[in-house]
N, C-alpha and C positions, 0 to 999 in steps of 0.2 A: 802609351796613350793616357800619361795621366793616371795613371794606379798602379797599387799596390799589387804583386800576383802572390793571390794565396798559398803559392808552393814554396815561396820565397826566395825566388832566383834572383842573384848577386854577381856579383862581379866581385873575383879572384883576381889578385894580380903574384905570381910567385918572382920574387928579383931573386938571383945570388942563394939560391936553394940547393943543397946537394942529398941526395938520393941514397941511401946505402944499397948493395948490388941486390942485400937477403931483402927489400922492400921494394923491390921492382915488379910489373905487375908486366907479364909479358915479355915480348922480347924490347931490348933497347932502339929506340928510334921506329918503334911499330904504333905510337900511342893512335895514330890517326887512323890508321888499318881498324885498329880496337875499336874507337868511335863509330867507325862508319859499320861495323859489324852489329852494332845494336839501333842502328838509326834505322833501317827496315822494320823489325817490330816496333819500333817506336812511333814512326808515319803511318803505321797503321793504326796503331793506339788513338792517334790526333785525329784521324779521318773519324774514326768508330764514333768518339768525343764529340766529333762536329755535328755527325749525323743526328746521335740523342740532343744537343743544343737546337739543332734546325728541325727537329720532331716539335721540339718546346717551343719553340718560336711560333711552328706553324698553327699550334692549337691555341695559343695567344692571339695570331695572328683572326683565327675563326672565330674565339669566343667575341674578341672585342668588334668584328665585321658583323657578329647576329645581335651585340649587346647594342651598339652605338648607331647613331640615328643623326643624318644631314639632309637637311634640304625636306627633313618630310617623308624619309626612307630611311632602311638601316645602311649600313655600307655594303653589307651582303649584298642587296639589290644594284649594287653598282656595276658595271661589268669590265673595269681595269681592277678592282677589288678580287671578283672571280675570276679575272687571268692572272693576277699574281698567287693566289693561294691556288688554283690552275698548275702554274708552273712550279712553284716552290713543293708540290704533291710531285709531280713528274721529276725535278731535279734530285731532291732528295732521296730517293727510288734510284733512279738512274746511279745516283754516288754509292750509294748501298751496293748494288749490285757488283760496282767496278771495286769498292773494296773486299765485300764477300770473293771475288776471283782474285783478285790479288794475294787474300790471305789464305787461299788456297793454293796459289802456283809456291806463294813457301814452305807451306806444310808439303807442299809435294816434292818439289825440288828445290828450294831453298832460297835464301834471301838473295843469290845472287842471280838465278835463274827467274824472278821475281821482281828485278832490279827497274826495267823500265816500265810494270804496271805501278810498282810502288811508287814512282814518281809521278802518275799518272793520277794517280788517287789523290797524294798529294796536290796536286796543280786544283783539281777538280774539286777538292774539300775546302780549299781558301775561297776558291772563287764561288763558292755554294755558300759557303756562311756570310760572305758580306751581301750575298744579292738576296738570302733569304730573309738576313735579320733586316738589314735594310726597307726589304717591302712589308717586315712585318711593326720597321719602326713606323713607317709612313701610316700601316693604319690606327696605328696608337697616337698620332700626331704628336704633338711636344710631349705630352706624357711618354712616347718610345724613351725620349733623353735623358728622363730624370731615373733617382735610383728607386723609383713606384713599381719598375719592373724591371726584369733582370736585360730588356734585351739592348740598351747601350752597350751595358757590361760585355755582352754575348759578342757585341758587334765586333767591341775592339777585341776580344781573342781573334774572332775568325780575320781582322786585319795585320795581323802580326802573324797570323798562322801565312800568311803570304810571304813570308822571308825566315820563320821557325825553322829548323832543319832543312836548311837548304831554301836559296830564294826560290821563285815562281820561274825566273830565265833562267835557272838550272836545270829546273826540272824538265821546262820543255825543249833543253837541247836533249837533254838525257833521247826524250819520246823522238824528235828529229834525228839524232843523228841514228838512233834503231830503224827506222821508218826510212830513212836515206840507205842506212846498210842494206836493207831488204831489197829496197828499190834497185840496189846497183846490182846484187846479185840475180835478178832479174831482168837484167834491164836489154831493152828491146823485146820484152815477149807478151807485153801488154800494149807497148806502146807501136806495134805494125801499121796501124792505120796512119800515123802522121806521117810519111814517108808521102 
């Protein structure tokens, strides 16, 4: 999105590298296994991140709704203004919650048993930070865009967070095809009445 990320992520390319066996981390041909063993705390990490961003957003969002004044009223007194800071209070709550359980089904039984809320949270933390910062650019009008406040910046993490560790159509087959498994081992015992 146009910047620099202050963690300073790059791009590696290794050609015609060879390995000695005593510098091998793991077993051989397991490196992805390795990856995906820390991408569970990691999507939690991102979700946590978003939440404190979409907390900051939304008291941006309120200051400048009681500061700022159209028409003869402040934006506060608008009522698409109180349903956005309305819903962005209920979303951010709701995403909290789903990653508070999530990072408990791993502390209890582990990243893998954790596997289709972690994805869950993920799905649900990309699409909470574009639709929080977004409503909270609109009540900043062009000032949201400039670097006068952080929440452009904010926007584009939370839009890259939609493909970070894993895209958004990953994560919702992950939640489908669990919800489908469930379903089949059930199946007919909810569904009697369409007969």
């Amino acid at each position: 999105m146009h910047h620099h990320a202050p963690e300073g992520h790059c791009e590696v390319v290794f050609k015609d590298v060879r390995v000695p066996v005593s510098n091998l981390l793991g077993q051989e041909g397991k490196g992805f296994a390795l990856a995906q063993a820390r991408l569970g705390p990691g999507r939690v990490h991102h979700c946590m991140r978003t939440i404190g961003q979409c907390e900051l957003a939304l008291e941006l969002m309120c200051e400048r709704a009681l500061a700022r004044k159209a028409f003869g009223k402040h934006l506060s007194d608008f009522a698409n203004v109180q349903d956005w800071i309305g819903h962005s209070r209920v979303e951010i709550d709701q995403a909290r919650l789903l990653t508070l359980r999530a990072a408990w089904w791993m502390d209890r039984q582990g990243n893998q048993a954790a596997r289709v809320d972690v994805s869950a949270i993920k799905l649900v933390a990309a699409n909470l930070q574009t639709r929080v910062l977004d409503r909270a650019i609109q009540v900043f009008g062009a000032m949201g865009l400039t670097p006068d406040t952080p929440l452009a910046y904010l926007w584009t993490l939370g839009r890259a967070l939609h493909f970070v560790d894993g895209p958004d159509e990953v994560h919702l087959r992950v939640i489908a095809r669990d919800e489908l498994r469930r379903a089949k081992a059930n199946l007919g015992a909810t569904a009697a009445y369409y007969r």
